[in-house]
mmCIF entry with sequence, helices, sheets and N, C-alpha, C, O atoms, coordinates in Angstrom:
data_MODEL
# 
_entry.id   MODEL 
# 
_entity.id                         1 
_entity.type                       polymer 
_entity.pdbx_number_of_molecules   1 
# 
_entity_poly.entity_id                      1 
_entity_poly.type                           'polypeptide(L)' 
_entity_poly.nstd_linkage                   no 
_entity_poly.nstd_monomer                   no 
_entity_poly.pdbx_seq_one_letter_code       
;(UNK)(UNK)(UNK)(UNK)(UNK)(UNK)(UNK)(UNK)(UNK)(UNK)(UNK)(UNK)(UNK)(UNK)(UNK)(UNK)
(UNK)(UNK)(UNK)(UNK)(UNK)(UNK)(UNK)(UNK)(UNK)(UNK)(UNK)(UNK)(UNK)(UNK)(UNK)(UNK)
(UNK)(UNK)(UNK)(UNK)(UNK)(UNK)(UNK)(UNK)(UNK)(UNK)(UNK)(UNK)(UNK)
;
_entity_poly.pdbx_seq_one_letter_code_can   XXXXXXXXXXXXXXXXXXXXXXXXXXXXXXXXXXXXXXXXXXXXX 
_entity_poly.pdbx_strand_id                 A 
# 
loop_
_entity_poly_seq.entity_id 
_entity_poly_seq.num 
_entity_poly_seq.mon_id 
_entity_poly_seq.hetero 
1 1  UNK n 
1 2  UNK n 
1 3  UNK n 
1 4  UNK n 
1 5  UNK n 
1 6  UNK n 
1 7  UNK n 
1 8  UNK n 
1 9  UNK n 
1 10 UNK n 
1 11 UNK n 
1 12 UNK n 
1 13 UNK n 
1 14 UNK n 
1 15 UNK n 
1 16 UNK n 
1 17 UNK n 
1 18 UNK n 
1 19 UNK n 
1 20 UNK n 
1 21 UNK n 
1 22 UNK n 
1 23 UNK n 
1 24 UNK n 
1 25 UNK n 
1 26 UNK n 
1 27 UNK n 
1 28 UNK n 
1 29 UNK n 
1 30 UNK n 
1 31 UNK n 
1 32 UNK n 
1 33 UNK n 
1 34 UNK n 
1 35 UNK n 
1 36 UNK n 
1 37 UNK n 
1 38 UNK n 
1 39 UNK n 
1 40 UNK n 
1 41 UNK n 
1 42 UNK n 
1 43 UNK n 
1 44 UNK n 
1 45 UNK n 
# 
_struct_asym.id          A 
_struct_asym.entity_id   1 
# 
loop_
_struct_conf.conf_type_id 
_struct_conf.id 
_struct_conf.pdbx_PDB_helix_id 
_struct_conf.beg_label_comp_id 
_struct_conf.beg_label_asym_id 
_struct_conf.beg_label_seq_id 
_struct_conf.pdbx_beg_PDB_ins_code 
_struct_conf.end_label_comp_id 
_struct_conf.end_label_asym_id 
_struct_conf.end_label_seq_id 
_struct_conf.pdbx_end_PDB_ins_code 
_struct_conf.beg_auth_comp_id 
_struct_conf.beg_auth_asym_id 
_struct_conf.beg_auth_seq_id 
_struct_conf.end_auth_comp_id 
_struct_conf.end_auth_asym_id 
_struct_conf.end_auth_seq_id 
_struct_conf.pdbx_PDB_helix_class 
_struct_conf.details 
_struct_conf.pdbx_PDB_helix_length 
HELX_P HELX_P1 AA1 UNK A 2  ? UNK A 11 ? UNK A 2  UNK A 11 1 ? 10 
HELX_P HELX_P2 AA2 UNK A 31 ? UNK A 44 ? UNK A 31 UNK A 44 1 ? 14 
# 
_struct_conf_type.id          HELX_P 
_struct_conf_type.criteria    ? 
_struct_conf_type.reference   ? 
# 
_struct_sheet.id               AA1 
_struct_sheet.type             ? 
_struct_sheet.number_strands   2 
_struct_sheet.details          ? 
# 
_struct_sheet_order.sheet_id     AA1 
_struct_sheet_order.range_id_1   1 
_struct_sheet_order.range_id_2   2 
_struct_sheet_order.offset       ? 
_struct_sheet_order.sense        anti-parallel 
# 
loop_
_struct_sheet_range.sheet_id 
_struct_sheet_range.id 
_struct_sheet_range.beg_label_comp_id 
_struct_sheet_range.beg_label_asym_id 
_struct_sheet_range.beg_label_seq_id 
_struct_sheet_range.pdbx_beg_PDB_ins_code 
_struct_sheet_range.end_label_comp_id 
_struct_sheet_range.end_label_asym_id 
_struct_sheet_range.end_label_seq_id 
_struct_sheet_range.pdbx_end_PDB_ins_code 
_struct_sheet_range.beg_auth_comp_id 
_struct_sheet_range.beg_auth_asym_id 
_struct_sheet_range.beg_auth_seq_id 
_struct_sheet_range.end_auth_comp_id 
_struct_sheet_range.end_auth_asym_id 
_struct_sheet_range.end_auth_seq_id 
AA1 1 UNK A 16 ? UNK A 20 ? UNK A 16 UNK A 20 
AA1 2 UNK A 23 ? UNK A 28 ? UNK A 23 UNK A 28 
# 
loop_
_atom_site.group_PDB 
_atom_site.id 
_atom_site.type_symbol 
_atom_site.label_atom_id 
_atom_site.label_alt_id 
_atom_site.label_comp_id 
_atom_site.label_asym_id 
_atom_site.label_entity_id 
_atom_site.label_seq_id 
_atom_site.pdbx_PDB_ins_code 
_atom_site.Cartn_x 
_atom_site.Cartn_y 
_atom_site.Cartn_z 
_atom_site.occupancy 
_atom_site.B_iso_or_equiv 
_atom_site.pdbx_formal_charge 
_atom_site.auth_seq_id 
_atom_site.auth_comp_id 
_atom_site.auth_asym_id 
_atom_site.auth_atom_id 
_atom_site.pdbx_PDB_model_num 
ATOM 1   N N  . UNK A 1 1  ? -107.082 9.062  -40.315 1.00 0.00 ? 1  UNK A N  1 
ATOM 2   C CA . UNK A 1 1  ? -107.900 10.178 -39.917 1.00 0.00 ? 1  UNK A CA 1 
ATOM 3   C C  . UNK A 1 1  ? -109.212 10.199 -40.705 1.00 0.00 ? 1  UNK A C  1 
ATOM 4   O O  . UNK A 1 1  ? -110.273 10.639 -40.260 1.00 0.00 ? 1  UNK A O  1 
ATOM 5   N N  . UNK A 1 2  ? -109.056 9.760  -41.731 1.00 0.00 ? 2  UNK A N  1 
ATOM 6   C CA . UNK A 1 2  ? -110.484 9.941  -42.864 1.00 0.00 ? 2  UNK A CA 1 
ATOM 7   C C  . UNK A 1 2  ? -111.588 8.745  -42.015 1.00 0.00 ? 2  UNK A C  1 
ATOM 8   O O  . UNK A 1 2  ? -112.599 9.118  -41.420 1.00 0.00 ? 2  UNK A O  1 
ATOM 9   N N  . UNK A 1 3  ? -111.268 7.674  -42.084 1.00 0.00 ? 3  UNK A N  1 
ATOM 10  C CA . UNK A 1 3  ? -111.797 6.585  -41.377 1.00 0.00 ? 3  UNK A CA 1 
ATOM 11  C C  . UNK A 1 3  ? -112.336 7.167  -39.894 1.00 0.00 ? 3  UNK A C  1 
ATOM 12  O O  . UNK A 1 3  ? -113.474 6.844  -39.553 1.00 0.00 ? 3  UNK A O  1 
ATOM 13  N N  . UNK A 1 4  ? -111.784 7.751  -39.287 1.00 0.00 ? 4  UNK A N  1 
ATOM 14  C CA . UNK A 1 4  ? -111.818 8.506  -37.933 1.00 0.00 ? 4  UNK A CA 1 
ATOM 15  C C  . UNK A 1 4  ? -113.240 9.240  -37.960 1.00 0.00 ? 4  UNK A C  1 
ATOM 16  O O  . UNK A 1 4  ? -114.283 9.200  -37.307 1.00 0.00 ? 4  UNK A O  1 
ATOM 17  N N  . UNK A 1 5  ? -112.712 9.951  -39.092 1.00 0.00 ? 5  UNK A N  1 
ATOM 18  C CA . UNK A 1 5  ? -114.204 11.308 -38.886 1.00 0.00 ? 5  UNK A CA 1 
ATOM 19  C C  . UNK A 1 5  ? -115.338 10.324 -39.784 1.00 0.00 ? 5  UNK A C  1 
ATOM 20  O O  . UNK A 1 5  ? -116.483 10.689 -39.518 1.00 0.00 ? 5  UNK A O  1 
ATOM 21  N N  . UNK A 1 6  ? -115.299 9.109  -40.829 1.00 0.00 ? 6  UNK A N  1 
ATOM 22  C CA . UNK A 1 6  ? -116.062 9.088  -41.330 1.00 0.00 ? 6  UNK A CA 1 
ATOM 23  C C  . UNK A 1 6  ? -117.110 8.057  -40.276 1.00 0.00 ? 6  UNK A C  1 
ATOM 24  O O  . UNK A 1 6  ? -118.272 7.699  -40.470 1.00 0.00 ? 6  UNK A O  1 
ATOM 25  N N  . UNK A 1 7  ? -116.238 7.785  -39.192 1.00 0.00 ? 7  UNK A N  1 
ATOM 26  C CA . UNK A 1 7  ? -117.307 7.040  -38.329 1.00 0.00 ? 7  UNK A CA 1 
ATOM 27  C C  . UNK A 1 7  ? -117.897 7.713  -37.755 1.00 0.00 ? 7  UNK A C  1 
ATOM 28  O O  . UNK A 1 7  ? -119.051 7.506  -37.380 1.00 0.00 ? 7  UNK A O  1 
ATOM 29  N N  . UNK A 1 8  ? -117.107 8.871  -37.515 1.00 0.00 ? 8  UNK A N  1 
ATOM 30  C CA . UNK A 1 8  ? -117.942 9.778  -36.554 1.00 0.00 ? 8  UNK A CA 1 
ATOM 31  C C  . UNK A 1 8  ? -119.378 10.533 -37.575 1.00 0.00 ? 8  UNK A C  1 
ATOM 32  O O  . UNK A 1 8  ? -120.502 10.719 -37.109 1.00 0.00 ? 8  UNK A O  1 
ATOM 33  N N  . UNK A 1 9  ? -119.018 10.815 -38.792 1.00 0.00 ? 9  UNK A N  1 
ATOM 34  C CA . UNK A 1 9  ? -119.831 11.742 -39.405 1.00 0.00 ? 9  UNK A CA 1 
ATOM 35  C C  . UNK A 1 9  ? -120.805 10.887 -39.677 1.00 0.00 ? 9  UNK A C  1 
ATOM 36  O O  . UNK A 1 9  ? -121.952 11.131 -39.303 1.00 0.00 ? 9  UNK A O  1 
ATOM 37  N N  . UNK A 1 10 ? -120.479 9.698  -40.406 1.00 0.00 ? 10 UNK A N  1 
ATOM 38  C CA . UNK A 1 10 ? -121.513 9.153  -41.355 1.00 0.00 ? 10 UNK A CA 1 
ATOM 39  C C  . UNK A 1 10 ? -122.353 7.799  -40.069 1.00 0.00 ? 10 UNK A C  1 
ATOM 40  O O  . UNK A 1 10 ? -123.360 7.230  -40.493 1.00 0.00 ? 10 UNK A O  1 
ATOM 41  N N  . UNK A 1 11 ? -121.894 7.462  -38.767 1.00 0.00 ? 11 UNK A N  1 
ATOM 42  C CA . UNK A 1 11 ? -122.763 6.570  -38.000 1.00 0.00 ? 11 UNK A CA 1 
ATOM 43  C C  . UNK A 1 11 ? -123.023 7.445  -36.788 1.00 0.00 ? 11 UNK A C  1 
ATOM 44  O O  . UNK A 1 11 ? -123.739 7.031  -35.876 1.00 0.00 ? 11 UNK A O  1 
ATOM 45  N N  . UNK A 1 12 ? -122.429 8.711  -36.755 1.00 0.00 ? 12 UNK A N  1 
ATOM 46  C CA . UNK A 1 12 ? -123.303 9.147  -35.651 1.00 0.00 ? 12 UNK A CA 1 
ATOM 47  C C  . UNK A 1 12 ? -122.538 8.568  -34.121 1.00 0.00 ? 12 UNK A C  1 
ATOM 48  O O  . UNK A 1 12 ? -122.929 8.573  -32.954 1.00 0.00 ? 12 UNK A O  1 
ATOM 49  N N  . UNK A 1 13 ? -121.384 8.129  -34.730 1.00 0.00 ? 13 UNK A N  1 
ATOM 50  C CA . UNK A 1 13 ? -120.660 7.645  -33.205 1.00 0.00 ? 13 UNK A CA 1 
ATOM 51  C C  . UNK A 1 13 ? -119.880 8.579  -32.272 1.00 0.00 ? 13 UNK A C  1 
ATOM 52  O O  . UNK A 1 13 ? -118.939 9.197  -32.769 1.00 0.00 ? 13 UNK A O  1 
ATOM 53  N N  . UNK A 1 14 ? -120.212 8.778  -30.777 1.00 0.00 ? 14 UNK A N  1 
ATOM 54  C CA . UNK A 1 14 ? -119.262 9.739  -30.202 1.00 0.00 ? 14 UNK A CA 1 
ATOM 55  C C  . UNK A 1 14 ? -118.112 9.221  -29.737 1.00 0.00 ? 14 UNK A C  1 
ATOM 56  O O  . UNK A 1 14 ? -117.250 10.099 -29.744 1.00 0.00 ? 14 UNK A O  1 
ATOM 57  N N  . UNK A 1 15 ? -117.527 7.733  -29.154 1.00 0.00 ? 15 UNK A N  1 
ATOM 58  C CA . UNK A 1 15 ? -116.671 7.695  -29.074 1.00 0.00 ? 15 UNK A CA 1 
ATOM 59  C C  . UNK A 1 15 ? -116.036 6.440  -29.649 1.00 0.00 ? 15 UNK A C  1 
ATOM 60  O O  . UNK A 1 15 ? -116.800 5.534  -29.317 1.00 0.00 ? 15 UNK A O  1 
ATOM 61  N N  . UNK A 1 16 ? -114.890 5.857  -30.438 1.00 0.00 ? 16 UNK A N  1 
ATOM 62  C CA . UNK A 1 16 ? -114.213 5.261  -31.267 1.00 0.00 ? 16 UNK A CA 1 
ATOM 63  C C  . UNK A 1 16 ? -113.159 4.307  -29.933 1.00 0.00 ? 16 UNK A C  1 
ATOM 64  O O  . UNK A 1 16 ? -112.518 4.862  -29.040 1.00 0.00 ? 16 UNK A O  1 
ATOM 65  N N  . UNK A 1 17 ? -113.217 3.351  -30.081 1.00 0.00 ? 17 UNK A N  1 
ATOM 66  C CA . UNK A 1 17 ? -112.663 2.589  -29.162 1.00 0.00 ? 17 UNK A CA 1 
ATOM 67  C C  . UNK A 1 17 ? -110.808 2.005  -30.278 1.00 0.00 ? 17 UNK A C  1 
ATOM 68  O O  . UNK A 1 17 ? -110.668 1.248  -31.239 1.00 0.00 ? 17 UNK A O  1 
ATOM 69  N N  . UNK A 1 18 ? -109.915 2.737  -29.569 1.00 0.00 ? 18 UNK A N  1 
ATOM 70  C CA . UNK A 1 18 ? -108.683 2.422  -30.365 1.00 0.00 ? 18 UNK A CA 1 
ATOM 71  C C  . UNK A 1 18 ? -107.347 1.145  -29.930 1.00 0.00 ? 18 UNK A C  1 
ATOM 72  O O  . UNK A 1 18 ? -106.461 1.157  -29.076 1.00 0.00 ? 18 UNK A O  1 
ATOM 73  N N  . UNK A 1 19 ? -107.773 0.076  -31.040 1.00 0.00 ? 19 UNK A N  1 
ATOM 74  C CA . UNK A 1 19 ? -106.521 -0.397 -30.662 1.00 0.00 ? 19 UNK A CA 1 
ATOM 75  C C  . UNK A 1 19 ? -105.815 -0.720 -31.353 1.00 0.00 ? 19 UNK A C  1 
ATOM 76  O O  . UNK A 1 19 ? -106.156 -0.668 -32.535 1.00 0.00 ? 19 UNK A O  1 
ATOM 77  N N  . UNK A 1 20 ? -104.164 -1.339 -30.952 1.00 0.00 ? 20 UNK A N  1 
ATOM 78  C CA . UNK A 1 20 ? -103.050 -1.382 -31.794 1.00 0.00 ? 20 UNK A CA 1 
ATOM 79  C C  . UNK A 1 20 ? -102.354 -2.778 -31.219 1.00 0.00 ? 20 UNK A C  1 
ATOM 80  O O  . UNK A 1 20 ? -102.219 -2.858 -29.998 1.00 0.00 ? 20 UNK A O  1 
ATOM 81  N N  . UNK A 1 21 ? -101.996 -3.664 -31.888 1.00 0.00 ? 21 UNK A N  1 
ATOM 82  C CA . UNK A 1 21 ? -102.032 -4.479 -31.822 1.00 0.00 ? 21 UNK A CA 1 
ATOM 83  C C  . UNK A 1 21 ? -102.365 -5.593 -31.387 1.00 0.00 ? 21 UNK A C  1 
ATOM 84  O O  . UNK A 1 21 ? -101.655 -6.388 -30.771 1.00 0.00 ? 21 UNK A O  1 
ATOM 85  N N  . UNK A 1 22 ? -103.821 -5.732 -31.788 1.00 0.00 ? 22 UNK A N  1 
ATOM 86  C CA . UNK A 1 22 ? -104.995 -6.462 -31.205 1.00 0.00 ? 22 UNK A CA 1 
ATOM 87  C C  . UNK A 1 22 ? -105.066 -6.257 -29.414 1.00 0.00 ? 22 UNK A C  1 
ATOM 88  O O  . UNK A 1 22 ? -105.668 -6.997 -28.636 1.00 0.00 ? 22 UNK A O  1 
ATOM 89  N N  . UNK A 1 23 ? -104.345 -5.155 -29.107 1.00 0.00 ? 23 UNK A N  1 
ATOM 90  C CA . UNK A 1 23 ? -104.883 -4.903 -27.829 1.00 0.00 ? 23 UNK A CA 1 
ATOM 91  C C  . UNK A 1 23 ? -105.306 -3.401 -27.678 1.00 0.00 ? 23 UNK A C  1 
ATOM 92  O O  . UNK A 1 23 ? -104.992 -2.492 -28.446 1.00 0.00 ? 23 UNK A O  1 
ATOM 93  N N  . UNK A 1 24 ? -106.251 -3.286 -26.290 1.00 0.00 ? 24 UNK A N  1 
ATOM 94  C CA . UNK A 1 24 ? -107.095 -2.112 -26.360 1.00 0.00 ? 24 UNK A CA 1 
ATOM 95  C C  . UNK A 1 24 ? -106.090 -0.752 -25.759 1.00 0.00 ? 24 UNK A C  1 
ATOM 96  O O  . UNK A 1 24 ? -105.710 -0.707 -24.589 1.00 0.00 ? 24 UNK A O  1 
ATOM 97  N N  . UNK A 1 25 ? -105.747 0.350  -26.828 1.00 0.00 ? 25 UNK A N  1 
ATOM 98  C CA . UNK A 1 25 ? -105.039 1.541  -26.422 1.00 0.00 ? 25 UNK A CA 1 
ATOM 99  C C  . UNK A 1 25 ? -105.757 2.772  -26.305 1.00 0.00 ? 25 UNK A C  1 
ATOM 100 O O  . UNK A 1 25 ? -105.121 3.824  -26.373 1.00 0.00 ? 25 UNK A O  1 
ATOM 101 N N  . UNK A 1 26 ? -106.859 2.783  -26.157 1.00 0.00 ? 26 UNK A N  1 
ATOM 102 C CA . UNK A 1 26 ? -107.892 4.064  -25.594 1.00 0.00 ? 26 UNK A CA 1 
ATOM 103 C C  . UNK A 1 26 ? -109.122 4.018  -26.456 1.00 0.00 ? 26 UNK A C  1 
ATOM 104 O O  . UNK A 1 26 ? -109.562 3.274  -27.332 1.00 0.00 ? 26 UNK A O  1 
ATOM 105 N N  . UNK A 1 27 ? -109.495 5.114  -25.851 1.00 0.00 ? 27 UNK A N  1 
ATOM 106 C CA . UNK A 1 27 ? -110.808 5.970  -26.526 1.00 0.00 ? 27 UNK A CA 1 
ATOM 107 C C  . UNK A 1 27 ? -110.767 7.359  -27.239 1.00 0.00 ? 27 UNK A C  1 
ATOM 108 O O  . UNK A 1 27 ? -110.186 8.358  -26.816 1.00 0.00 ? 27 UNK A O  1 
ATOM 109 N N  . UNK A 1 28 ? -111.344 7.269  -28.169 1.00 0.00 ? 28 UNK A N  1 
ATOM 110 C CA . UNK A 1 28 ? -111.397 8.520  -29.069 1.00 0.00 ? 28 UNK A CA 1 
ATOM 111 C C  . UNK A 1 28 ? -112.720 9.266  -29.163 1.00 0.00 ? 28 UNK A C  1 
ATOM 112 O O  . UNK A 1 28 ? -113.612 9.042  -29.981 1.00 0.00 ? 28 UNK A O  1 
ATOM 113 N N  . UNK A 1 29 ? -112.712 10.220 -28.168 1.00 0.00 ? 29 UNK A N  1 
ATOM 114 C CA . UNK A 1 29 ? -113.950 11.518 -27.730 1.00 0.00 ? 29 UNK A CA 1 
ATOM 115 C C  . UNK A 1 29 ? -114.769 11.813 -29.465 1.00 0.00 ? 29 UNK A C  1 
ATOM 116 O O  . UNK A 1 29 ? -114.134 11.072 -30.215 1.00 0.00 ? 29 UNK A O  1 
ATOM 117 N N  . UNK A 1 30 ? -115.400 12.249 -29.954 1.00 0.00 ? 30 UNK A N  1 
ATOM 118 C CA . UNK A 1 30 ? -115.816 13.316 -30.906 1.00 0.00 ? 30 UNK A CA 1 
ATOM 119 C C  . UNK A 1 30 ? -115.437 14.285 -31.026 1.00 0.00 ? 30 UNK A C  1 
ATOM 120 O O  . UNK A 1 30 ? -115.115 14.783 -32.104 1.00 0.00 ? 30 UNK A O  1 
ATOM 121 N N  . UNK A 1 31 ? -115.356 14.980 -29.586 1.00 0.00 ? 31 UNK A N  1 
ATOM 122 C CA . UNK A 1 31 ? -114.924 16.308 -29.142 1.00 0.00 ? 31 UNK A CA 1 
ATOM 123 C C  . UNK A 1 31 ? -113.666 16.779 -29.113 1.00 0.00 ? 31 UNK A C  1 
ATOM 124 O O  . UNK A 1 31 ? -113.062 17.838 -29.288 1.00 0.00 ? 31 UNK A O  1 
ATOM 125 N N  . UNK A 1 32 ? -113.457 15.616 -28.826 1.00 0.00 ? 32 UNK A N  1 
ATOM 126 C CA . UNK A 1 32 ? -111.311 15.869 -28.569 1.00 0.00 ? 32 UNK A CA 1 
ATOM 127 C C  . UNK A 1 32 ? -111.203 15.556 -30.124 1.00 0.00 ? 32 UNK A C  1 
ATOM 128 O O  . UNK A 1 32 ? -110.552 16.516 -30.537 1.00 0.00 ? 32 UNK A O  1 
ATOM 129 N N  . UNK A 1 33 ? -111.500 14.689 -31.280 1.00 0.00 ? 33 UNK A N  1 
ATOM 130 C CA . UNK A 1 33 ? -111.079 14.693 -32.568 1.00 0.00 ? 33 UNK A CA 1 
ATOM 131 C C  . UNK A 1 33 ? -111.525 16.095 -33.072 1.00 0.00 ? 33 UNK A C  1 
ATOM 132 O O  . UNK A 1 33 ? -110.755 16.518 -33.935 1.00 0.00 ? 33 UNK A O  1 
ATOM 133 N N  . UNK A 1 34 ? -112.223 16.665 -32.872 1.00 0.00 ? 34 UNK A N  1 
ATOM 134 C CA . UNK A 1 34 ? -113.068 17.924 -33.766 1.00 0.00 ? 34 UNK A CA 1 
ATOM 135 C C  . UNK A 1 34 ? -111.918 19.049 -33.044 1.00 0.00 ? 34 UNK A C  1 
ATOM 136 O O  . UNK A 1 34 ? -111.691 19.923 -33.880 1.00 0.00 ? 34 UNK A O  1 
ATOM 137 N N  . UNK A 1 35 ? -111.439 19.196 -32.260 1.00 0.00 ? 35 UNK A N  1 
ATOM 138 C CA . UNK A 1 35 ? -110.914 20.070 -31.092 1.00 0.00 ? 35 UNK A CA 1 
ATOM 139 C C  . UNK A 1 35 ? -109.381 19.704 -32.013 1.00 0.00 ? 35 UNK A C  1 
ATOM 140 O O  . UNK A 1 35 ? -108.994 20.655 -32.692 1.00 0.00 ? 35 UNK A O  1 
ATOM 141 N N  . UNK A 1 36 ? -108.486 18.393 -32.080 1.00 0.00 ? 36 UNK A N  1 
ATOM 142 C CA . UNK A 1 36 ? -107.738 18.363 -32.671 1.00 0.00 ? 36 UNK A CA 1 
ATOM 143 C C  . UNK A 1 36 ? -107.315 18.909 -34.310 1.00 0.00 ? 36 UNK A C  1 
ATOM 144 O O  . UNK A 1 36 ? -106.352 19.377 -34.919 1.00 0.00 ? 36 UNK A O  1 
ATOM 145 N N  . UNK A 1 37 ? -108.697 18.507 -34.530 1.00 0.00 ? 37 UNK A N  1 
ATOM 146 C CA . UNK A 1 37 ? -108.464 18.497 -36.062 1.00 0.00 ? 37 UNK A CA 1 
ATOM 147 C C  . UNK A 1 37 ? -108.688 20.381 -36.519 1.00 0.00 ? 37 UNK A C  1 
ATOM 148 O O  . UNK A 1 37 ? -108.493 20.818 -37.653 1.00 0.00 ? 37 UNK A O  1 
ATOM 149 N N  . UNK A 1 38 ? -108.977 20.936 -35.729 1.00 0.00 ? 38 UNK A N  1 
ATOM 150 C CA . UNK A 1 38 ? -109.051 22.362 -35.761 1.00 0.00 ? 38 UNK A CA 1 
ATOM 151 C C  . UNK A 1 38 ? -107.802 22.587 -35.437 1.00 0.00 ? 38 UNK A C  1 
ATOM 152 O O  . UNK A 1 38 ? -107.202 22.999 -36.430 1.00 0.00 ? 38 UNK A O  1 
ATOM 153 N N  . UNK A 1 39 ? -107.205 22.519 -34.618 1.00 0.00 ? 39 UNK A N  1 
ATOM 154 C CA . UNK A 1 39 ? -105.547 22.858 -34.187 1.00 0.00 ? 39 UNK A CA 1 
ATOM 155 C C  . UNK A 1 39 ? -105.010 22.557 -35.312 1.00 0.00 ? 39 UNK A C  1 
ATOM 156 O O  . UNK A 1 39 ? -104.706 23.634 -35.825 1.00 0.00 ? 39 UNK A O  1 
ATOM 157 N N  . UNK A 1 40 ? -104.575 21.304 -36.323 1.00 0.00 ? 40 UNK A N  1 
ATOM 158 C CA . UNK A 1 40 ? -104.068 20.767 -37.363 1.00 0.00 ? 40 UNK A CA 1 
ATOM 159 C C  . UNK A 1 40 ? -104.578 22.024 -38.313 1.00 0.00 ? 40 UNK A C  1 
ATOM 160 O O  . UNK A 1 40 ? -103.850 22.786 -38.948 1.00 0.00 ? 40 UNK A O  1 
ATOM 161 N N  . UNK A 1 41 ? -105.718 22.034 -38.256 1.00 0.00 ? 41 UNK A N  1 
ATOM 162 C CA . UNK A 1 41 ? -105.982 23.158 -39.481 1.00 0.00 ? 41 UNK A CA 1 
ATOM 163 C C  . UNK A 1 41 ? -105.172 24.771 -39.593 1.00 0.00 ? 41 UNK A C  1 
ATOM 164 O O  . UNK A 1 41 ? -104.663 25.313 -40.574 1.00 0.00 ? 41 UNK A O  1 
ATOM 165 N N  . UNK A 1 42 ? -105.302 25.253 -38.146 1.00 0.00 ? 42 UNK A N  1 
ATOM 166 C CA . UNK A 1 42 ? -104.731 26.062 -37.647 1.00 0.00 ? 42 UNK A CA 1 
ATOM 167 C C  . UNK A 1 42 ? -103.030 26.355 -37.978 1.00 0.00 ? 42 UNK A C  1 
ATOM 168 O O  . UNK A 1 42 ? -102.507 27.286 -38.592 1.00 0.00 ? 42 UNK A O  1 
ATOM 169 N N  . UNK A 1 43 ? -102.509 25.325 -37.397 1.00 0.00 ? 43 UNK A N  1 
ATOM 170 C CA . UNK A 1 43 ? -100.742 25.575 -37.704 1.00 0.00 ? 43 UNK A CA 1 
ATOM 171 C C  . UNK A 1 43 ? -100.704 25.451 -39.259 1.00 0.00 ? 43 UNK A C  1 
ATOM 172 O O  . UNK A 1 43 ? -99.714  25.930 -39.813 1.00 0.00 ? 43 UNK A O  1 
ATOM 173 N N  . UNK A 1 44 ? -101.851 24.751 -40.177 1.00 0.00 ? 44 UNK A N  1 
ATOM 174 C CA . UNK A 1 44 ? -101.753 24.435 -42.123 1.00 0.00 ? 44 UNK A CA 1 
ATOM 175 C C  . UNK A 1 44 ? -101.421 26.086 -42.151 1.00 0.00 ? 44 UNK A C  1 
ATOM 176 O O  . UNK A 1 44 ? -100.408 26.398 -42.777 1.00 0.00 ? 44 UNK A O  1 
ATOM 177 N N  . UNK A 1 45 ? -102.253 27.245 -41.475 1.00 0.00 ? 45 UNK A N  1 
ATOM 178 C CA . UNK A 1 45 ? -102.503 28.727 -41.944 1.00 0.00 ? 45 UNK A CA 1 
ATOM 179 C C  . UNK A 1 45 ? -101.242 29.062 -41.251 1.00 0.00 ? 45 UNK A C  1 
ATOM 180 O O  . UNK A 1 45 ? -100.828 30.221 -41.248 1.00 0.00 ? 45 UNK A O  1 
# 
């Protein structure tokens, strides 16, 4: 997750291309990580 936001924060990238074992398993929005990572924060309270 740190790696996640730090691409997003520190290059300015909106979407993160994800894969898992050298093959391609989606795309990762900006919007949908920022949207997630608020929910996560949410159930911490």
């Amino acid at each position: 997750m740190d790696l996640v936001y730090e691409c997003f924060a520190k290059l300015g990238l909106r979407y993160i291309c994800a894969i898992k074992d050298g093959r391609y398993a989606g795309m990762v929005h900006k919007k949908s990580f920022v949207k997630h990572m608020r929910e996560m924060e949410q159930k911490e309270h």
